[in-house]
N, C-alpha and C positions, 0 to 999 in steps of 0.2 A: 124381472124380464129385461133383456136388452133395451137399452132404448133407440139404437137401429132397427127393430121387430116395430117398436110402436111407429115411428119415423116410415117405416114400409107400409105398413097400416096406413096412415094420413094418406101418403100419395096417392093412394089405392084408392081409396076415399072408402072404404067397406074393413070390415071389421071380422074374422071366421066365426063362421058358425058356436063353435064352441066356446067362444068366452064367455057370452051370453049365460048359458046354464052352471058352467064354472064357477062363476060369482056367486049368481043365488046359490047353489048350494056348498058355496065357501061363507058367507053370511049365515045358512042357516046351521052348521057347523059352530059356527063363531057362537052363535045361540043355543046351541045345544050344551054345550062346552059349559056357558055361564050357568044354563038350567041344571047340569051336572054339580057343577061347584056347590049350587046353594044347598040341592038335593043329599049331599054329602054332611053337612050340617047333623041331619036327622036320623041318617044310617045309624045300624044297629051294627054291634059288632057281633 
């Protein structure tokens, strides 16, 4: 992300809507991904 975009943010002093739920479910991605990984372990071919 620019960091002009976050710098516009601060003045603003507010944050869009959207990054909010962005994150959590870039986080629970990030976890899914590792739950994936392990689960592959045990796959059958």
């Amino acid at each position: 992300m620019p960091y002009q975009t976050l710098m516009n943010w601060k003045s603003k002093d507010e944050t869009p809507a959207w990054v909010e739920p962005f994150l959590y479910y870039y986080e629970k991605g990030l976890a899914l991904d590792e739950l994936l990984k392990i689960l592959e372990k045990y796959k059958k071919d």
